[in-house]
N, C-alpha and C positions, 0 to 999 in steps of 0.2 A: 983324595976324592977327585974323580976325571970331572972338569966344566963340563957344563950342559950346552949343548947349542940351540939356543931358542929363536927362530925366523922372527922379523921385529920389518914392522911397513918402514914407510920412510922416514916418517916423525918419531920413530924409537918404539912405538909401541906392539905389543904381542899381537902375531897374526890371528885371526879366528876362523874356524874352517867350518867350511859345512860340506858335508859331504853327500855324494850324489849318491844315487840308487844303487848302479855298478859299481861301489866300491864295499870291503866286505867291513862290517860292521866291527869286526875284529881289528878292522886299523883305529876306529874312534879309539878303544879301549889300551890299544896300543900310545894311540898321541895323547889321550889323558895322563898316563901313566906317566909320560915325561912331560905332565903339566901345561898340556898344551888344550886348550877351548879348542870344544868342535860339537855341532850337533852332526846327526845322518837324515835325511830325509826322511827314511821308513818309521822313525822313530817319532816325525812333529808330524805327521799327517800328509807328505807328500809324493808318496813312493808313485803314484802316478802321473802327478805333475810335469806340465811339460819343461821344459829347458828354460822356457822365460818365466814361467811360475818361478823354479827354483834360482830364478839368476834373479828375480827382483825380492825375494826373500831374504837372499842372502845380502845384497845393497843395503834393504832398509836395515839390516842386524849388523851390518858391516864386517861380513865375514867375505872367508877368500873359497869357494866354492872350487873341491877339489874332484875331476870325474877322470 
């Protein structure tokens, strides 16, 4: 079986993504599938929010907010 590569912060632990408006919904489904946490915007209520909305969303959840 081929290793997985899993992005890990600097303390060793699983990155968390959250993903912006512009990216297609098909990628979360995609990086779950290789185990990886992520929410999408459109999905928790912020498909309009602006850039600091979504960039202090992802802080408090400690996720790595990918656009």
């Amino acid at each position: 079986m081929e290793e997985q590569f899993i992005p890990t912060g600097r303390g060793g632990e699983e990155i968390r993504w959250l993903l912006n408006m512009n990216m297609p919904r098909s990628l979360k489904q995609l990086l779950e599938s290789v185990e990886h946490q992520c929410r999408h915007t459109g999905e928790i209520g912020l498909e309009r929010a602006s850039d600091w909305v979504v960039l202090e969303e992802a802080a408090r959840e400690g996720e790595v907010v990918l656009t």
